[in-house]
C-alpha positions in Angstrom: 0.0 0.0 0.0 1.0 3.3 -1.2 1.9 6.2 1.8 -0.3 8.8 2.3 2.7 11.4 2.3 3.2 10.5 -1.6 0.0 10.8 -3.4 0.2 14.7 -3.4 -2.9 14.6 -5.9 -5.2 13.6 -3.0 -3.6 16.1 -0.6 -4.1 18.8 -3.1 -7.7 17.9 -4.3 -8.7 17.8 -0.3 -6.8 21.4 -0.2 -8.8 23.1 -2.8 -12.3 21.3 -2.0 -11.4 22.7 1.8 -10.7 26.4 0.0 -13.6 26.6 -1.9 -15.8 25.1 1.0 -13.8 27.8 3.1 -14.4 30.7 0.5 -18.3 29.8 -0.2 -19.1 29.8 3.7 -17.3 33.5 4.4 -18.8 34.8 1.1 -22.6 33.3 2.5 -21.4 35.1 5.7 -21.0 38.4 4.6 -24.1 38.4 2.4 -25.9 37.4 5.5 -24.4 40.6 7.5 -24.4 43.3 4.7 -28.1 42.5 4.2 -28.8 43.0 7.3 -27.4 46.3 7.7 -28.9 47.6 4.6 -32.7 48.9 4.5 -34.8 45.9 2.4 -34.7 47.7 -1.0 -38.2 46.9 -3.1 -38.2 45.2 -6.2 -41.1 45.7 -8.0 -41.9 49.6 -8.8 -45.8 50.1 -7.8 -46.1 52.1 -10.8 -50.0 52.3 -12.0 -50.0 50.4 -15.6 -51.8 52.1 -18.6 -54.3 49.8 -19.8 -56.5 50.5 -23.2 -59.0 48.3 -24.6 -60.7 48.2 -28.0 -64.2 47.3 -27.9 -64.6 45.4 -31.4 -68.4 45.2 -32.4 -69.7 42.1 -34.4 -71.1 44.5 -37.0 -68.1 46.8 -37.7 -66.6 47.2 -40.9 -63.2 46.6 -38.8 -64.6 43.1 -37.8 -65.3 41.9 -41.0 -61.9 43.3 -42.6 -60.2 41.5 -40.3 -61.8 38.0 -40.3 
C-alpha cells in the first residue's frame, strides 16, 4: 500500500475542496451581514399600468376586414 505522504494529488484535491468550502461559507457570511445592515430595497416599482382596450363590435366594418 502506497503512503499517504506521496500521493500529493489527494492532498491537493482535499486542499482546494477545503478552499472553496472555506471561500463559499465567508462569502454566504458576509451576504448574510451586509443584508442585514442595509434597509430591504423593493423590487417591483408600484407604478400604476396604462391599460386600453378596444371594444370590437360584431357589426363593424373593422370586424369583417379583419376576419
Amino acid at each position: 500500500m502506497s503512503n499517504w505522504t506521496s500521493l500529493w494529488y489527494v492532498w491537493l484535491l482535499l486542499l482546494t475542496v477545503f478552499l472553496l468550502l472555506l471561500c463559499g461559507i465567508t462569502a454566504s457570511c458576509i451576504r448574510f451581514c451586509c443584508r442585514k445592515k442595509r434597509p430591504p430595497v423593493e423590487t417591483f416599482s408600484r407604478h400604476p399600468c396604462d391599460l386600453t382596450a378596444i371594444a370590437i363590435d360584431s357589426d363593424s366594418t373593422a370586424h369583417s376586414t379583419v376576419t
